[in-house]
N, C-alpha and C positions, 0 to 999 in steps of 0.2 A: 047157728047157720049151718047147713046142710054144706060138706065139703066132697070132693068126687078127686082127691090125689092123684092116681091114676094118669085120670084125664088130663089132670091142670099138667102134667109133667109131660104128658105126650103132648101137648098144646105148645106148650113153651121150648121143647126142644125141636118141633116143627117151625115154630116161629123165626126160633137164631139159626135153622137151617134156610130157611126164607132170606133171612136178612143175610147170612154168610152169601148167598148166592147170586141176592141184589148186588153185592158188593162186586162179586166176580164178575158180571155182568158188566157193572159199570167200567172196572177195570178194564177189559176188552173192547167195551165199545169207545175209550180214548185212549183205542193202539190207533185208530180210527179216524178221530172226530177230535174239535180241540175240546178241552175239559169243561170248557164253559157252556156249551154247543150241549153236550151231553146232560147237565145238568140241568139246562131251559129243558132239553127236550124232556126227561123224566118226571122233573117241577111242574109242567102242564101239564100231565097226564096223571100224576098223583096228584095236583092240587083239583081237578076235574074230580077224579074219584074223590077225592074227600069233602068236595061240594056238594056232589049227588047226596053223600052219605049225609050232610047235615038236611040239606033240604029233605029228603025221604024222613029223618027224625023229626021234621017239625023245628030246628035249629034256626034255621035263617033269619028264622022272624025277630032274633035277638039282635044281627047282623053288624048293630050300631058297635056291640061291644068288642069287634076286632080294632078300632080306634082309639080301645081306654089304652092309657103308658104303659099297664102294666102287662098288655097283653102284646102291644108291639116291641117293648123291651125283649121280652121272649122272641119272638121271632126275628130280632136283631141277633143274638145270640144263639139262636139258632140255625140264622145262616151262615154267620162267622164260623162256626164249629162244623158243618156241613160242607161248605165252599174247599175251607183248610181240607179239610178228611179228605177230599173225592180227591182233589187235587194233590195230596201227600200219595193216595193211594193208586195215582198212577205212577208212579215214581219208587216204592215199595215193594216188598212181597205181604200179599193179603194178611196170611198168618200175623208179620208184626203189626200192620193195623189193627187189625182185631184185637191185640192180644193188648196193645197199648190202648187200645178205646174201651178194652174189660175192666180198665183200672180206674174210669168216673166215679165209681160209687166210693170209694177213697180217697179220689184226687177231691170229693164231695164237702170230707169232713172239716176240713177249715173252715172252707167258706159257710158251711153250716153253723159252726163255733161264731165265725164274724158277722153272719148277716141274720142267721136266724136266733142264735143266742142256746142255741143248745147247747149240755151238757155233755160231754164226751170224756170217758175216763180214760186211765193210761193205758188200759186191754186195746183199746182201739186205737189212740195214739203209737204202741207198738206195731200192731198190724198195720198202718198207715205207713212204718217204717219200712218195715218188712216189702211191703208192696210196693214202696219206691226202690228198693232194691232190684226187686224182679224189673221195674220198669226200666233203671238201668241196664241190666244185665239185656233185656230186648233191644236195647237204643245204642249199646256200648258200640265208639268209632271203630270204623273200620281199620284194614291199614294204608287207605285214600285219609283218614281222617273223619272226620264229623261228617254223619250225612245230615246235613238240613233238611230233608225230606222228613226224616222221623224226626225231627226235632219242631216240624211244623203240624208232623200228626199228634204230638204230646201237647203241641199249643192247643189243638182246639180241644183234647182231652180235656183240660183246662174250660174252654167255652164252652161245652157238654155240663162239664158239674156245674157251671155258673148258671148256665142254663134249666137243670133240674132244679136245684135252688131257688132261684127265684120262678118257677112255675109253683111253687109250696104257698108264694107270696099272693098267686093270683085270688080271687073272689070264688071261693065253692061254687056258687048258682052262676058259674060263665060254661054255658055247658065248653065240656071238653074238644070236641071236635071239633068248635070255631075255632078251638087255639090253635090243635094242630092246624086246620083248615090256613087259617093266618099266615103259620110260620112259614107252612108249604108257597103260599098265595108269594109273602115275600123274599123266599127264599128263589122262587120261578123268577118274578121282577129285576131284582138283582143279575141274575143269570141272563138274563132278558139284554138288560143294559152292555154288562161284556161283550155278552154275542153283538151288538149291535158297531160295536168298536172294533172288533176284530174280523166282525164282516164271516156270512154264513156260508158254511162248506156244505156242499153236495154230500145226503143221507144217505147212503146203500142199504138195498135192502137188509143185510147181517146186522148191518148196526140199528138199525130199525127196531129190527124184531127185539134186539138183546135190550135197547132201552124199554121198548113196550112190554118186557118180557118182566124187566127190574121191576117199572113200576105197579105190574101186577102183585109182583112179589113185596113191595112193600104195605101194598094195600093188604094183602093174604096176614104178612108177618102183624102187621099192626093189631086187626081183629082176634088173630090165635094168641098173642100176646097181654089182651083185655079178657079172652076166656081164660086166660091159664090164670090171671090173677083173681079173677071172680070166685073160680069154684075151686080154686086149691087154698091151701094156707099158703099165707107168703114165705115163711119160713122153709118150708118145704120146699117150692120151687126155683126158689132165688138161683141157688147154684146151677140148676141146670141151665141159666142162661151164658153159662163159660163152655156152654157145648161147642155155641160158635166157634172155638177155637178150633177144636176137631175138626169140625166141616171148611172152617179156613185152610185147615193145616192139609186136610186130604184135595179140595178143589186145587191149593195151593200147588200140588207136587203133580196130581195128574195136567192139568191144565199149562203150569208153567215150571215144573222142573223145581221149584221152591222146596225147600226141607230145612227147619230151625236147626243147626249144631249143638251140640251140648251144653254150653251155653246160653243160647236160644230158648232151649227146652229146659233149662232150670229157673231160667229169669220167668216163663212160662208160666211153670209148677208153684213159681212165690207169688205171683200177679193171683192166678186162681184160689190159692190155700187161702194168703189175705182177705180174698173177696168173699170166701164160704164162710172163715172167719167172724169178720165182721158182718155178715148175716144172721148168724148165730148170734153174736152179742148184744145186736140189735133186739133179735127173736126175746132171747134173756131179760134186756134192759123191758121192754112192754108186760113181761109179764108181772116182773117185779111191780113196775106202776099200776096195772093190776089189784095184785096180790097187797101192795101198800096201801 
């Protein structure tokens, strides 16, 4: 199969610039707006685009199968892990979200060992060390003590990998877009509900634009995110999805005066080493099976 590197890498690091900036976005529009409020509004506007998108593929006509268990279990878990995040991430600096949400694909390997039965040797069991280290070292109490805030963004870290996990589990032929489509659809719903409790605050135009702004941005990040894994090797572009960090760390400090401490920046540098890591041994472990 014909690969274009290059490409896949300016794709995928456009992509976590995307999503770095959906983030920031949301972040400001609940200086604003309550968190729930923001979320309904972006859930409908991304669950809309990614309805067009299946109806424009010919998707819809499968429609029954956003009701099998396995494909509303995912969107259970996808909201939980979404809801946590926005909501952590008002309360946060971007960079530590980010940098704490870089760590799924680690926080993945257990539940992989438990649920899917894969093999995982001690190379990765170390690295999985290692990257809970860095995750401490991002999370480590203030001298207020424990922020619960980042302790509720490592929770849904946690709902993220449970969540990749079991989408492994769903049926190949469910095309893809009805899942997300789904998760989005329940993820709006839910959002839906709170706002409805809490009762609806008055939109200004700023915050308007900045949600309509997000969810463009996630529509953008999702697409450049399916081309970078098409036409590049996976191996190759894995890492540059910790670019997000960058672009957390630089929005981070223009936008709100945010800057990790030394500290910060080495729990940082273990979270990403882990992640390239373990992308690599991955890359390694397939071609052995391969090669075997």
């Amino acid at each position: 199969m014909h690969t274009d590197n290059p490409r896949g890498i300016a794709a995928m690091t456009a992509a976590m610039a995307a999503f770095a900036v959906n983030d920031a976005l949301m972040k400001l529009a609940s200086e604003a707006l309550p968190v729930a409020q923001t979320i309904f509004v972006r859930g409908a506007l991304v669950s809309l685009l990614l309805f067009t998108m299946a109806w424009a593929r010919g998707a819809l006509a499968y429609w029954h199968v956003l009701f099998k268990p396995a494909v509303l279990a995912r969107g259970v878990l996808e909201t939980t892990g979404s809801f946590g995040y926005l909501i952590a991430l008002a309360h946060i600096p971007l960079a530590t979200a980010l940098a704490i949400n870089m760590a799924t694909p680690l926080v993945m390997m257990p539940f992989a060992v438990l649920l899917l039965g894969e093999d995982i040797r001690w190379r990765r069991w170390a690295t999985l060390a290692v990257g809970f280290v860095g995750i401490l070292l991002v999370m480590r109490p203030g001298p207020e003590g424990i922020n619960w805030w980042v302790l509720l963004s490592f929770a849904t870290t946690i709902a993220f990998a449970l969540r990749d996990v079991h989408t492994r589990r769903i049926a190949v032929g469910i095309p893809s877009i009805l899942v997300t489509a789904g998760s989005a659809a329940m993820f709006t719903l839910v959002a839906g509900v709170v706002v409805a409790f809490e009762g609806w605050q008055p939109v200004a135009m700023p915050a308007l634009l900045e949600l309509g702004a997000a969810a463009i941005l996630v529509g953008v990040g999702m697409h450049l995110l399916v081309v970078a894994t098409r036409i590049s090797e996976a191996s190759v572009v894995a890492g540059f999805r910790y670019t997000a960090l960058v672009w957390g760390v630089v929005i981070g400090y223009f936008v709100w005066g945010h800057m990790p401490d030394a500290l910060g920046w080495t729990g940082i540098g273990l979270v990403v080493c882990a992640g390239l890591y373990a992308a690599h041994r991955e890359r390694v472990r397939r071609h052995e099976k391969v090669g075997g």
